[in-house]
C-alpha positions as CSV (number, residue, x, y, z in Angstrom):
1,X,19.4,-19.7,3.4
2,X,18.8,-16.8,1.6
3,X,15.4,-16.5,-0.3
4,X,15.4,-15.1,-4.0
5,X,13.0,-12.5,-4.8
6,X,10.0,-13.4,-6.9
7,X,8.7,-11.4,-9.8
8,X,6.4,-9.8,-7.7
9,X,8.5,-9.0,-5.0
10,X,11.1,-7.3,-8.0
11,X,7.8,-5.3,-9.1
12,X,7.3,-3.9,-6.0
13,X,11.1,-2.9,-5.4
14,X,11.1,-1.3,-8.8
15,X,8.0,0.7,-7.7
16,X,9.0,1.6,-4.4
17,X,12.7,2.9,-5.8
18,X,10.8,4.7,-8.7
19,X,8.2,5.6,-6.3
20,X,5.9,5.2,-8.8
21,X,2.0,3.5,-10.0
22,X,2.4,0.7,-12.7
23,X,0.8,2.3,-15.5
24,X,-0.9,-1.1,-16.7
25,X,-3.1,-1.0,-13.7
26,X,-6.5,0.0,-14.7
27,X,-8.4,0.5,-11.6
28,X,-7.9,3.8,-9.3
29,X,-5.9,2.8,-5.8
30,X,-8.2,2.8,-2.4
31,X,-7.7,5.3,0.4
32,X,-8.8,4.8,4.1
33,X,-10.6,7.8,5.8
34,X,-8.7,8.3,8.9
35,X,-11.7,9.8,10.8
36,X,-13.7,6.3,9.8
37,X,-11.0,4.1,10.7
38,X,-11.0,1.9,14.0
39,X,-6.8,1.5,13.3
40,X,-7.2,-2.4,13.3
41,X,-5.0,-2.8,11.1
42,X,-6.6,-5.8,9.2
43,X,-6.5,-3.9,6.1
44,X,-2.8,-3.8,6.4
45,X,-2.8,-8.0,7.5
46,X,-4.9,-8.8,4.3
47,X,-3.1,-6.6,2.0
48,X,-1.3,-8.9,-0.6
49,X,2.4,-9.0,-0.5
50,X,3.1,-8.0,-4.1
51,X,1.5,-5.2,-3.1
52,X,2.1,-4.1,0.1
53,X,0.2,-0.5,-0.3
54,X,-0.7,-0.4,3.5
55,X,1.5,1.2,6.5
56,X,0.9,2.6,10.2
57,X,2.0,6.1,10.1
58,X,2.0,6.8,13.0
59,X,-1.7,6.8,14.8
60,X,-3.1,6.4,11.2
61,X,-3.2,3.7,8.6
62,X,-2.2,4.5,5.1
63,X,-2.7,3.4,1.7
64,X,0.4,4.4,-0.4
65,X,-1.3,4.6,-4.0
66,X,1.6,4.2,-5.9
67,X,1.7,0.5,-4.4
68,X,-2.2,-0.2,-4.4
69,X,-3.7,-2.1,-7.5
70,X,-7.2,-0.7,-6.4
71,X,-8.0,-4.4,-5.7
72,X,-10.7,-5.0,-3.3
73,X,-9.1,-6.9,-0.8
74,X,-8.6,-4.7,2.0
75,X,-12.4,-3.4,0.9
76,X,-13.5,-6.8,2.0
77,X,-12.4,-6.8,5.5
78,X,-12.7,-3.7,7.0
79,X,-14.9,-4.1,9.6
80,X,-16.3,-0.5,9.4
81,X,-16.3,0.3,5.6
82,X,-14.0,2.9,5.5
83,X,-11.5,2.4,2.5
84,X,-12.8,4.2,-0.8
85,X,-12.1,4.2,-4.1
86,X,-9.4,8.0,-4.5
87,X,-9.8,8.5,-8.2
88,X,-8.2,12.3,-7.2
89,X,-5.0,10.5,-5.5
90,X,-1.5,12.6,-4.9
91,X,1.9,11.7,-5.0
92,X,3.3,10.1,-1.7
93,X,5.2,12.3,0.6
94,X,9.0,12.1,0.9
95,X,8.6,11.2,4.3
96,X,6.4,8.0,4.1
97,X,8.9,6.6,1.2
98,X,11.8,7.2,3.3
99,X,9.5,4.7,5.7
100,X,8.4,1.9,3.4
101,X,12.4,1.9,2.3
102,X,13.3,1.5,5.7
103,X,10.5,-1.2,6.8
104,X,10.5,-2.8,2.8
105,X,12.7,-5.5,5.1
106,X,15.4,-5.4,1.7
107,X,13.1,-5.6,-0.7
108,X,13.8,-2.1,-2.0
């Protein structure tokens, strides 16, 4: 049985095929500083669904800002304080979007 998609699930497709923030979110997405991180990935575990901003990339962990809120629930787990608030934050590149699409497990 094939599950529908909920709102939020469509919200996130949207953003990943646009590749692009939701303008109506106020707070700044989060970032993880790779030479902090321990790589336990619980961020990524705790990271809501309708979000989904978190991704190994290889030896790294990842926020994807275009798919982070900025809420604090990765903030609240990580075991060595190493996600911040990236009020400067870029544009994802081409590469990791061609990754989320492929691991968006057809969502996208």
């Amino acid at each position: 049985m094939k599950e529908t998609p909920s709102g939020a699930d469509t919200a996130r497709a949207e953003r990943i095929a646009e590749r692009s923030r939701d303008e109506n979110w106020k707070k700044p997405p989060r970032r993880i500083e790779t030479s902090e991180c321990i790589t336990c990935d619980t961020c990524l575990r705790s990271c809501p669904p309708e979000f989904g901003a978190i991704f190994d990339d290889g030896l790294n962990v990842v926020i994807v800002p275009e798919l982070c809120s900025g809420c604090p629930k990765c903030v609240m787990v990580c075991p060595v304080d190493c996600i911040y608030v990236d009020e400067d934050w870029t544009a994802t590149e081409a590469r990791m979007w061609d990754h989320i699409e492929l691991t968006a497990g057809g969502t996208a």
